[in-house]
N, C-alpha and C positions, 0 to 999 in steps of 0.2 A: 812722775813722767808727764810730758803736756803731751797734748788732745792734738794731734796733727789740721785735724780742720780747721784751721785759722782761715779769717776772711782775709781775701782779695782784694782789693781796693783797684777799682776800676781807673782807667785813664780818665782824664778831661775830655770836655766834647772837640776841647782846641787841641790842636798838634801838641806835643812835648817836647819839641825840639825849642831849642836856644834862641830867642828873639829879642835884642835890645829893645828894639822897638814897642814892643807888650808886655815891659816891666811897669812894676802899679810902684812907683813912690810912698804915694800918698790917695786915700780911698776919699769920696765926696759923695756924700748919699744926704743929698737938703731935707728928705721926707723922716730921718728919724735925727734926736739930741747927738751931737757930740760929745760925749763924755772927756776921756782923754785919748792921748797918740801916747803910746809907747814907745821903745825901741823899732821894736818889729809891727806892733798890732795896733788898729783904731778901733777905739770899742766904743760903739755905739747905743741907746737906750731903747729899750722897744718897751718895756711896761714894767710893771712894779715886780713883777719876777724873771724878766730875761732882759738877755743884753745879746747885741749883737760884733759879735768879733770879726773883724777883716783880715787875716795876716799879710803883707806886704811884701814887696819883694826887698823893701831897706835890710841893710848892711852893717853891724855895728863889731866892733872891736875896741877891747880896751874901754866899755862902755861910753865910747862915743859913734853915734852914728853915722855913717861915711856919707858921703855924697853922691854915691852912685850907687843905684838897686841892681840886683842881679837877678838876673829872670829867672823866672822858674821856683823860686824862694819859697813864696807862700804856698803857692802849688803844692810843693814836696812838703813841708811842714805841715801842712793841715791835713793831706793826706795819711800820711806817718802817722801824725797822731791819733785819728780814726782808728788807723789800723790797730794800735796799740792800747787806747780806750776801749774796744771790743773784746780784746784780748784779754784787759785786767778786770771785766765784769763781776767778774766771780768775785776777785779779792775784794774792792770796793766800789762804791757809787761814785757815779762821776757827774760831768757838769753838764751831758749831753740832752738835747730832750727831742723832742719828737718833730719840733718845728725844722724848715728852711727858709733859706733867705726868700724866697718864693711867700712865705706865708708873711712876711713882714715887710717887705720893701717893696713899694707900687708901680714901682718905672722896672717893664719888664727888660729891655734891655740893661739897665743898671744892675740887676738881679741876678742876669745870664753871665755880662763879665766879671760879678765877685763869687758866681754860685762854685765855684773850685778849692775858694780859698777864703771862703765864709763859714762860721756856725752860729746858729741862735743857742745859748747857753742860758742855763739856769743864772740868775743873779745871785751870789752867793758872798761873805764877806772871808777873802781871803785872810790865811793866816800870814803873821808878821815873820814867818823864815824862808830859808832855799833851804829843802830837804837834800841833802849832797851824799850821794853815793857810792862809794869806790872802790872799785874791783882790782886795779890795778896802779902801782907808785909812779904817778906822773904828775907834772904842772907842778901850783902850790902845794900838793904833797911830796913831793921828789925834793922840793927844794926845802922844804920844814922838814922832813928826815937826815938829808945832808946838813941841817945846819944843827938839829935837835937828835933825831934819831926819835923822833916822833913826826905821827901826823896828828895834828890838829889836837894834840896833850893825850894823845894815844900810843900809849907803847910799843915799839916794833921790833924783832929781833933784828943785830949787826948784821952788815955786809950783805943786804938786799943790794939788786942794781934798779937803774931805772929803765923803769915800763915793766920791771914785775910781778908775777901776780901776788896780790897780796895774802898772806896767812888768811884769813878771815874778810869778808866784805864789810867794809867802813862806812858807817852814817857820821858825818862831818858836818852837820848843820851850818847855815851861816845866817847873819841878819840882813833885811830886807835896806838896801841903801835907797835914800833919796834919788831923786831923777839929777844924773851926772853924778853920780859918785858909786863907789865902788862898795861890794858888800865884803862883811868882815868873817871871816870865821870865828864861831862861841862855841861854848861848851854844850854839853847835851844838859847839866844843870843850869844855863842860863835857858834853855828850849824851855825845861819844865817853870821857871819863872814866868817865860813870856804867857804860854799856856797852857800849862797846870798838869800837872803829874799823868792824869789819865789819859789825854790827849796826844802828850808828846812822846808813852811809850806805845801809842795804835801807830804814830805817824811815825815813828823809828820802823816798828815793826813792819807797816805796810811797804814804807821805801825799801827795806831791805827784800823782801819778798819780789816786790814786783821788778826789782832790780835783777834779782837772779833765776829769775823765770824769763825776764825776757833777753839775759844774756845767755842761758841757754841756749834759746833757740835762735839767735843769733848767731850764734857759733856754727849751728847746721847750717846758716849759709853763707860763711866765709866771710863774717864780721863779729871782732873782740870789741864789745860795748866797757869801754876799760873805766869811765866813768860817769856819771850824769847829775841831774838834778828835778824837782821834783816841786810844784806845790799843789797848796792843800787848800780848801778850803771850807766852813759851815753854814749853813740855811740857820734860820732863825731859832731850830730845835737842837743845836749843837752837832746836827747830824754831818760827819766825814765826807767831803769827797774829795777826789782829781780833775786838778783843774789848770789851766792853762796849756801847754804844750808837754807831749809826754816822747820821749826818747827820740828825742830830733837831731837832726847833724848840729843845732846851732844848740841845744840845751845838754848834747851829751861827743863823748870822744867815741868814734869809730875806726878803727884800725883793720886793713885786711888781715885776713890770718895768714896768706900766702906772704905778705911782708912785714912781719913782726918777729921781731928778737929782745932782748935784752941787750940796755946800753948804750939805746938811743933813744931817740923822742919817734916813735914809729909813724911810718906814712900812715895820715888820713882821711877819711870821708866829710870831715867837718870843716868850719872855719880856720883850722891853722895854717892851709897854705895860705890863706888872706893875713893872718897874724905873722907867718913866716915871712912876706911880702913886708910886711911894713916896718918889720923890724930890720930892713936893712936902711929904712928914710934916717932922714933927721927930723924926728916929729917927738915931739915931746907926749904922746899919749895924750891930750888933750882937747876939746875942741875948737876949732872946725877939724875934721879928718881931713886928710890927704884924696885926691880922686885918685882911682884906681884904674890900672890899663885894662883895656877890654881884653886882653888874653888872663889876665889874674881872676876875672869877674868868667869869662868863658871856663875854664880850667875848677874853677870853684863850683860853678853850677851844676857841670856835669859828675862831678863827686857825689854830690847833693845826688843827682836824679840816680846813681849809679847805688847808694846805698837805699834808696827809696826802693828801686829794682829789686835789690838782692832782699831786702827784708821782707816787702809785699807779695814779689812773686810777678807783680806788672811786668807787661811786655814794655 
C-alpha cells in the first residue's frame, strides 16, 4: 500500500496560464558549456560532476522536432518529474542533488526565467536502452500483437482488444537511436549483452516496480498510466540511478479513466492529439515538421497542465 503523503509541487512564481508569447524554444545561458540540445532539453556543463538541464517548451513527434513550442511544456515536465523522483526515493537513487540553477548560473535574471524548468543534476553516463513499460495493449504493441499475437517476442493470450489491460505488466526494452532516427525494440537478452546480466535484471526489476506503484496511484486520481519509459543511468562506481524525465505526458500515455474502454485508441493527456493532428497532413514523418495551429498547440498544453493537476494535486 503507498504512503498518502506525497509531495505537492508548488506553482511557478509566473501565472500557469497559456502564453505564446513565454514559450522558451531554445534556452541561451553564455556563462556555462553547451554540451548538447536534444529534443526537448539543453544540457548544459557546470563541473566535472553536474550538469545542468533546461527542459523546453519544443515539440517533437515521430522524432522530428516541430517548429513551434508549446507553452507551458517544460514547466509541466520538470515539475511531474520532481514529483515522481521524490516519490520513487525509496526504490532507487536518482540524478537529483541539492544544488539550483540559483547556485550555478550568475545572471540572476537569467536564473529566475529557467529556475521552473531547470535542474542541476548529478553528471552520470547514461545507459544505452529506453526502459519501456507496459501496462496496457496499445501503440507498437497493439499493432505487433495483431500482426504476431506477441508484444515485443512475448507471448500473449488470443482475442485481447486494444487498450487492454494486460495479463502481466511488460518490460519491452528498446535501443537508444541516433539523433533523427527512430529507436528499435530488443530483446531483454540483447539488454543483458548491452549491460551485463546484473544490471539489466535490477533495471527490469526497478522499471517494473516503479511503473506499478506509480500507476496505482494514478488511478486514485482519474488517470490509467497505460504505458511509459524509463532511463537509467551509473556514476563512476557502477552505482544505479533515475534519470532524465520520469512519467511525463511526453515519456508516458495517460488516458482518463472517465473515457476509457476497450477498442479504441482512448483519449489522452499526452502528445497524441498532436500525433492525431498530423496524421491527417501529407507529411512524410520526416524533417522539417509541419507548423502547427495555435488551437492544436493550445488544446495540447492544457492536457499537459490538466494531467500535471490531477497527479500533483496543484491548483
Amino acid at each position: 500500500m503507498l504512503n498518502s503523503d506525497h509531495p505537492v509541487v508548488p506553482q511557478p512564481e509566473s501565472t500557469a496560464k497559456m502564453n505564446s508569447a513565454d514559450a522558451l524554444f531554445e534556452s541561451q545561458l553564455p556563462g556555462l558549456p553547451l554540451i548538447g540540445r536534444g529534443k526537448v532539453r539543453d544540457i548544459y556543463g557546470v563541473d566535472d560532476d553536474h550538469l545542468l538541464i533546461v527542459t523546453t517548451d519544443r515539440l517533437s513527434a515521430y522524432d522530428v522536432v516541430l517548429p513551434d513550442p508549446m507553452p507551458m511544456k517544460g514547466y509541466v515536465l520538470t515539475q511531474i518529474s520532481l514529483f515522481w523522483f521524490r516519490m520513487m526515493a525509496d526504490l532507487v537513487d536518482n540524478q537529483l542533488t541539492g544544488l539550483t540553477i540559483d547556485d550555478v548560473v550568475t545572471d540572476p535574471g537569467a536564473a529566475k526565467e529557467l529556475r521552473d524548468r531547470a535542474l542541476v543534476v548529478k553528471r552520470l553516463k547514461p545507459l544505452p536502452i529506453e526502459a519501456v513499460v507496459r501496462g496496457y495493449l496499445i501503440g507498437s504493441g497493439w499493432r505487433d500483437y495483431r500482426e504476431t499475437g506477441k508484444v515485443c517476442g512475448i507471448d500473449l493470450p488470443r482475442g485481447l482488444k486494444q487498450a487492454e489491460r494486460l495479463p502481466q505488466t511488460l518490460f519491452t526494452p528498446a535501443s537508444k537511436a541516433a539523433a533523427g532516427g527512430h529507436d528499435e525494440n530488443i530483446s531483454f537478452d540483447a539488454v543483458v549483452d548491452l549491460i551485463g546480466d546484473k544490471l539489466a535484471y535490477r533495471v527490469r526489476d526497478l522499471s517494473i516496480a516503479i511503473y506499478e506503484r506509480a500507476a496505482e496511484y494514478a488511478l486514485g486520481r482519474g488517470i490509467i498510466i497505460a504505458d511509459t519509459k524509463f532511463e537509467f543511468g551509473v556514476d563512476g562506481e557502477g552505482r544505479l540511478y533515475l534519470i532524465d524525465e520520469v512519467l511525463t505526458p511526453d515519456s508516458s500515455r495517460f488516458w482518463p479513466v472517465d473515457g476509457y474502454r476497450t477498442g479504441i485508441s482512448p483519449p489522452s493527456f499526452d502528445k497524441q492529439f498532436v500525433r492525431d493532428y498530423l496524421d491527417t497532413l501529407d507529411w512524410d514523418k520526416t524533417a522539417p515538421g509541419p507548423a502547427l495551429p495555435a488551437d492544436v498547440l493550445h488544446q495540447t498544453s492544457e492536457k499537459y497542465q490538466e494531467a500535471y493537476a490531477r497527479l500533483t494535486g496543484a491548483a
